[in-house]
C-alpha positions as CSV (number, residue, x, y, z in Angstrom):
1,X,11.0,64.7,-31.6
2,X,13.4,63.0,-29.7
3,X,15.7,65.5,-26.9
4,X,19.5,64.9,-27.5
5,X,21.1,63.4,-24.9
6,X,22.3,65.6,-23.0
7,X,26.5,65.4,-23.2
8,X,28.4,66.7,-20.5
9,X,30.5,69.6,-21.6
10,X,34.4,68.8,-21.0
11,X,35.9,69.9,-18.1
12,X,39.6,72.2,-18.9
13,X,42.6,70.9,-17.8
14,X,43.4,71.8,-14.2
15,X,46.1,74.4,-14.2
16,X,49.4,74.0,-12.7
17,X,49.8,76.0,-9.6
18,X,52.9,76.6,-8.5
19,X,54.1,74.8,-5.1
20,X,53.6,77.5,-2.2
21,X,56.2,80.1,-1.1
22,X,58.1,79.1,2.3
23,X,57.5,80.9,5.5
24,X,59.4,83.7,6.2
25,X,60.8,81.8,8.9
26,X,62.2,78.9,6.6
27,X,63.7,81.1,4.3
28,X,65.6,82.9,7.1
29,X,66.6,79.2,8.2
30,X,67.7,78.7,5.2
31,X,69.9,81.8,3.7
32,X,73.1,82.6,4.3
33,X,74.1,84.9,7.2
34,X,74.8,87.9,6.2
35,X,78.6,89.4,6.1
36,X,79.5,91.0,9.6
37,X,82.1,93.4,9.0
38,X,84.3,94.1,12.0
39,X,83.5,96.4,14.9
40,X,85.2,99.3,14.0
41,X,83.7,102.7,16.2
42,X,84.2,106.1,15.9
43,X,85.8,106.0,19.0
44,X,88.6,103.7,17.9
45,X,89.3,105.6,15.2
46,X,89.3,108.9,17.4
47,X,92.2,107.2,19.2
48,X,94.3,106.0,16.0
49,X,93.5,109.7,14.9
50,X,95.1,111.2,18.3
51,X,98.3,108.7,17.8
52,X,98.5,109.5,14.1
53,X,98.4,113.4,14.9
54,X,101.6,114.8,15.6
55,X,102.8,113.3,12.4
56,X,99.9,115.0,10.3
57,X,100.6,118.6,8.4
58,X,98.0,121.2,9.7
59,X,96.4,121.0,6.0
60,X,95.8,117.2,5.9
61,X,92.9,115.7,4.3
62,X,93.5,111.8,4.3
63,X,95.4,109.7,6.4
64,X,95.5,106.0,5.8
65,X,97.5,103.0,7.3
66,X,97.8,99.8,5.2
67,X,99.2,96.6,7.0
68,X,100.1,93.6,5.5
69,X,100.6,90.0,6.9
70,X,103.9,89.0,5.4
71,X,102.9,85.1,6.6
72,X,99.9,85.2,5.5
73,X,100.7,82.6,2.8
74,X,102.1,80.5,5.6
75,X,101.4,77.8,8.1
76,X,103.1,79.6,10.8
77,X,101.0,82.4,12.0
78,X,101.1,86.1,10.8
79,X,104.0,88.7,10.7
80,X,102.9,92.3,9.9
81,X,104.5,95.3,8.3
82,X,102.7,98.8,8.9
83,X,102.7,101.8,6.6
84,X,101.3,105.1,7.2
85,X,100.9,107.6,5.3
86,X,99.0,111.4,5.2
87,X,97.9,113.9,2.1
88,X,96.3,117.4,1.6
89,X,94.9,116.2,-1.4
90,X,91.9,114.4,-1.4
91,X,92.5,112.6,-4.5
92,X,96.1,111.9,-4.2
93,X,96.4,108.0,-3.7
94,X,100.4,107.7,-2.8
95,X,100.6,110.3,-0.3
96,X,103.6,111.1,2.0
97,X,105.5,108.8,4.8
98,X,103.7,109.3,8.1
99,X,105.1,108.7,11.5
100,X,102.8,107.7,14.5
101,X,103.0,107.6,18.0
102,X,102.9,104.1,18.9
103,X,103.0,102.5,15.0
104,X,103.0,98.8,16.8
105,X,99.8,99.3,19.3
106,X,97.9,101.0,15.9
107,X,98.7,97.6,13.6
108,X,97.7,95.7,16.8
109,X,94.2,97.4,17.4
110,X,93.2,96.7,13.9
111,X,94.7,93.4,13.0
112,X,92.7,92.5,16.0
113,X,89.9,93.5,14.5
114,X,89.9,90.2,12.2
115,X,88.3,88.6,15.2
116,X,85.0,90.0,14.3
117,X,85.5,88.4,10.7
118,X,83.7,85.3,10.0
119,X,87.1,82.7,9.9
120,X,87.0,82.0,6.4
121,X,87.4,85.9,6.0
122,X,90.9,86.1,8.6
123,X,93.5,85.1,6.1
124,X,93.5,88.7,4.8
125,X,96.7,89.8,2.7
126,X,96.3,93.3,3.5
127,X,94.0,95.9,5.5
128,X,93.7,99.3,4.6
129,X,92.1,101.9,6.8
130,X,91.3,105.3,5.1
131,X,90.5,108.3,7.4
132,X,89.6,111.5,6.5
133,X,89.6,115.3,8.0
134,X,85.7,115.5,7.9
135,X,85.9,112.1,10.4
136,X,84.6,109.7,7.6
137,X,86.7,106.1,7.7
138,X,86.8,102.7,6.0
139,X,88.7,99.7,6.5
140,X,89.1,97.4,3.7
141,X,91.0,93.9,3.6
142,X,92.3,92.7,0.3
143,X,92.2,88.6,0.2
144,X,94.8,88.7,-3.1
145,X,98.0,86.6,-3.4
């Protein structure tokens, strides 16, 4: 008898690898910086705290300031209106009419801090800095129209 020729069995497709992941170098190059929110310290706020004080009941638990840019719709600059205002109540959002020290140097020390903001981020409507007894703070801006 005759042995079959032998017939090469057929190969499989090749499979389809995906193309390699980037460095971790190149993908740093290529993401976007992350947000840098402004400098603000303890110590800064220690010192809006110390001007905010005499204006504080003994009981207080929050004290905010929220500024607004009155121009900031505007081509010519920025105008800004200061509010302050101080509760015993944690939860209590409206608070009462506070009275600082030196209300102009306070909106001045943190409207400057929108030079820490990346520049599509200084056109801010209004920036709101929340302090409370305990020492914890937060500034937030509100971009709205």
């Amino acid at each position: 008898m005759a042995k079959p020729a032998s017939v090469p069995a057929p190969s499989p497709p090749p499979i389809a690898r995906p193309a390699p992941l980037p460095e971790k170098r190149e993908i740093a190059a290529i993401a976007p910086a992350p947000f840098a929110a402004p400098k603000l310290d303890g110590k800064l706020v220690e010192q809006i705290v110390s001007c905010l004080a005499p204006g504080l009941p003994p009981d207080w638990k929050r004290t905010w300031v929220v500024i607004t840019d009155l121009e900031a719709d505007s081509a010519k600059g920025s105008r800004y209106e200061a509010k302050f205002y101080a509760t015993n109540s944690l939860g209590d959002d409206e608070g009462e009419p506070l009275v600082p020290c030196d209300a102009q140097e306070i909106s001045r020390r943190i409207t400057g801090l929108s030079d820490g903001l990346p520049p599509d981020r200084r056109r801010w409507k209004t920036a709101r800095l929340v302090i409370d007894s305990e020492g914890e703070f937060e500034l937030k801006y509100d971009y709205a129209k």
